[in-house]
C-alpha positions as CSV (number, residue, x, y, z in Angstrom):
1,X,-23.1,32.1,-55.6
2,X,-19.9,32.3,-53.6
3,X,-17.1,34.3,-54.5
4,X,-13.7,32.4,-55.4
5,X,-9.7,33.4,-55.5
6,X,-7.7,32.9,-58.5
7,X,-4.1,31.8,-59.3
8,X,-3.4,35.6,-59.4
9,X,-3.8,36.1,-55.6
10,X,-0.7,37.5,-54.0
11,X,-1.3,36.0,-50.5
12,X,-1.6,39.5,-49.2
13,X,-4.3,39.1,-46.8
14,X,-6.4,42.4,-47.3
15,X,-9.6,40.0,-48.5
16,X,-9.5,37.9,-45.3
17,X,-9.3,41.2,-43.1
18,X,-12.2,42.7,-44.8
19,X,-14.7,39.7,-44.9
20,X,-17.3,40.3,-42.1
21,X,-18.1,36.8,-41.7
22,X,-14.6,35.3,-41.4
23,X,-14.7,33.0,-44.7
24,X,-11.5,33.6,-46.0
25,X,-8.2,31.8,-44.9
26,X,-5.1,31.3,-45.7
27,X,-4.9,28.0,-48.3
28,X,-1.5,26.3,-49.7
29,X,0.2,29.4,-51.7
30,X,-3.2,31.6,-51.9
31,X,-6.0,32.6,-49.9
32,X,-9.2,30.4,-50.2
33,X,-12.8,31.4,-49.7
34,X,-15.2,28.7,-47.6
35,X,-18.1,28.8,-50.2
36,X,-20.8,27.2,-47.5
37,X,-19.4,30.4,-45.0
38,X,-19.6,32.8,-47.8
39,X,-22.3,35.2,-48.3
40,X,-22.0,37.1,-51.6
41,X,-21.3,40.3,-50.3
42,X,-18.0,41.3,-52.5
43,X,-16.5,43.1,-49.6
44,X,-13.3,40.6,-50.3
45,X,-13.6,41.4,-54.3
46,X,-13.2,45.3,-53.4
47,X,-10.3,44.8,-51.1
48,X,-7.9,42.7,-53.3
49,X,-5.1,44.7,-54.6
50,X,-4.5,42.5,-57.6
51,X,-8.5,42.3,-58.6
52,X,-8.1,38.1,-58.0
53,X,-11.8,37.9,-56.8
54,X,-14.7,36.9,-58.7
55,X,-18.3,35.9,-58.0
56,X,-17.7,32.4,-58.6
C-alpha cells in the first residue's frame, strides 16, 4: 500500500528529496505521492518534519 500526504504537510520538500524513486511532487498547496510510482519504502515518512506521512 502506498504511502499518502496529509492536510498537515508544510510544502517543505524534504519527502520529495529523499524518495529514491522520484514519486513525490509538488501538488496544489501540498506535496502528493504518485501511488502507481510508490514503492512502500517510508523513506518520505522519516524525512517529513511535521510527521504528515502515513502508509496509506
Amino acid at each position: 500500500m502506498a504511502y499518502v500526504i496529509s492536510g498537515a504537510c508544510i510544502s517543505c520538500g524534504s519527502c520529495a528529496g529523499e524518495c529514491p524513486v522520484g514519486a513525490i511532487s509538488e501538488g496544489d498547496g501540498q506535496y502528493v505521492i504518485n501511488a502507481d510510482a510508490c514503492v512502500d519504502c517510508g523513506t518520505c515518512a522519516g524525512a517529513c518534519p511535521v510527521g504528515a506521512i502515513s502508509q496509506g
